[in-house]
C-alpha positions as CSV (number, residue, x, y, z in Angstrom):
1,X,100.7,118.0,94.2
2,X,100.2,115.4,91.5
3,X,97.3,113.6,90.6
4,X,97.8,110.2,92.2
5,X,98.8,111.9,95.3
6,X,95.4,113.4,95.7
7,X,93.7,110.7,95.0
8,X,95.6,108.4,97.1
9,X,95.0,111.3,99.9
10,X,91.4,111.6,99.2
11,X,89.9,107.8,98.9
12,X,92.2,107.5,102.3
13,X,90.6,110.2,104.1
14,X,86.6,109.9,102.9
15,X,86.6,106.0,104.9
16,X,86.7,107.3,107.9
17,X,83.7,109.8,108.0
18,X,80.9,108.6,105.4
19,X,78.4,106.2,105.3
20,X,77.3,103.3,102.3
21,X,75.0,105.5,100.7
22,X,77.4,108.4,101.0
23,X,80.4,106.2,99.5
24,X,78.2,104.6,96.9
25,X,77.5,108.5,95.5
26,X,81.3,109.2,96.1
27,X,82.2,106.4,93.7
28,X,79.7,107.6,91.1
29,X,81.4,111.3,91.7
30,X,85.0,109.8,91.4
31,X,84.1,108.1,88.3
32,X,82.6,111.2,86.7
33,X,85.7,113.4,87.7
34,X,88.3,110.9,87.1
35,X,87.2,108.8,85.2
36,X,88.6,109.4,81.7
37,X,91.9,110.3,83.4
38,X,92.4,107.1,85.1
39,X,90.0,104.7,84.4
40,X,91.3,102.0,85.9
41,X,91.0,103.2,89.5
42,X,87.4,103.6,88.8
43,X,86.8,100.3,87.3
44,X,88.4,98.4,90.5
45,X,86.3,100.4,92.9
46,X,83.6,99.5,90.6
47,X,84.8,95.8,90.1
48,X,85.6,95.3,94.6
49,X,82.6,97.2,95.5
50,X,80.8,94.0,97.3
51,X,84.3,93.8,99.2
52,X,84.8,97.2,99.9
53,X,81.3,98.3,101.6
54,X,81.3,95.6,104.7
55,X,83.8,98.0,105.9
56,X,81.7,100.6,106.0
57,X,79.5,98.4,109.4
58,X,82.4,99.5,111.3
59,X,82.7,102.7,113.4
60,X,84.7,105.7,112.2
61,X,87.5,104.8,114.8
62,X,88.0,101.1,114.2
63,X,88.1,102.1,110.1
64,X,91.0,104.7,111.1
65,X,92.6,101.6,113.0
66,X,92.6,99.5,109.9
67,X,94.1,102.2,108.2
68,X,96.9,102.5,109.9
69,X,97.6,98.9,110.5
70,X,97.8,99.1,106.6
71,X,100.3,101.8,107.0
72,X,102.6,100.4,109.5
73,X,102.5,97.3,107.5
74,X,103.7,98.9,104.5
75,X,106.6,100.8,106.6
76,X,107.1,97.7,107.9
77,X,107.4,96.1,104.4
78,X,109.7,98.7,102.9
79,X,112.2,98.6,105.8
80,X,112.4,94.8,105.6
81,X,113.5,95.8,101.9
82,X,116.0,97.9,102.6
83,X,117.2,95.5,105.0
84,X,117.2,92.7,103.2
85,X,119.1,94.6,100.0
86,X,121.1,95.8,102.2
87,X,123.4,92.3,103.3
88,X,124.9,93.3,107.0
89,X,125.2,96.1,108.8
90,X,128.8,97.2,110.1
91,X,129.1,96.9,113.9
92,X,131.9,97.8,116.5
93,X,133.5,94.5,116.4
94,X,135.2,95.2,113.4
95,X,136.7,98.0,113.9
C-alpha cells in the first residue's frame, strides 16, 4: 500500500468517529508523522482548519452521508469523462 493511499484512507475514515478536540490533536499527530514527508498535506489542513471543524457539529451518520455524496460525485465525474472522450457509443442500428 503506498503512502498516499493510507493517507487518503485514514483522514477519510477518522471524520466519522472523533470529535474537535480529538481532530485538533489528530492534526498535530499527522503533522508530526508526516509532516516532513508531505508537507503540503499538513499545511492545507493547517491553512482550512476554520472550514474544516464546523463539520465536526454534525453526527457521525450525516458526516458518513457527506462522504459518500463526495464519492458518488467523483464516480459520477469520472464516468462523464470517459463519456465525454469517448464521442458515441455503437448501437444496433448500425449493424
Amino acid at each position: 500500500m503506498n503512502n498516499q493511499f493510507r493517507l487518503t484512507r485514514r483522514a477519510a475514515t477518522a471524520g466519522f468517529e472523533i470529535t474537535e478536540a480529538t481532530a485538533e490533536m489528530a492534526l498535530v499527530a499527522f503533522a508530526a508523522q508526516w509532516g516532513a514527508t508531505h508537507p503540503a498535506v499538513a499545511q492545507i489542513w493547517s491553512r482550512n482548519w476554520a472550514r474544516i471543524i464546523p463539520f465536526f457539529g454534525f453526527p457521525p451518520d450525516i458526516r458518513k452521508v457527506t462522504y459518500t455524496t463526495n464519492a458518488i460525485e467523483s464516480l459520477n465525474m469520472k464516468l462523464h469523462k470517459v463519456i465525454k472522450t469517448r464521442g458515441s457509443f455503437p448501437n444496433e442500428k448500425r449493424r
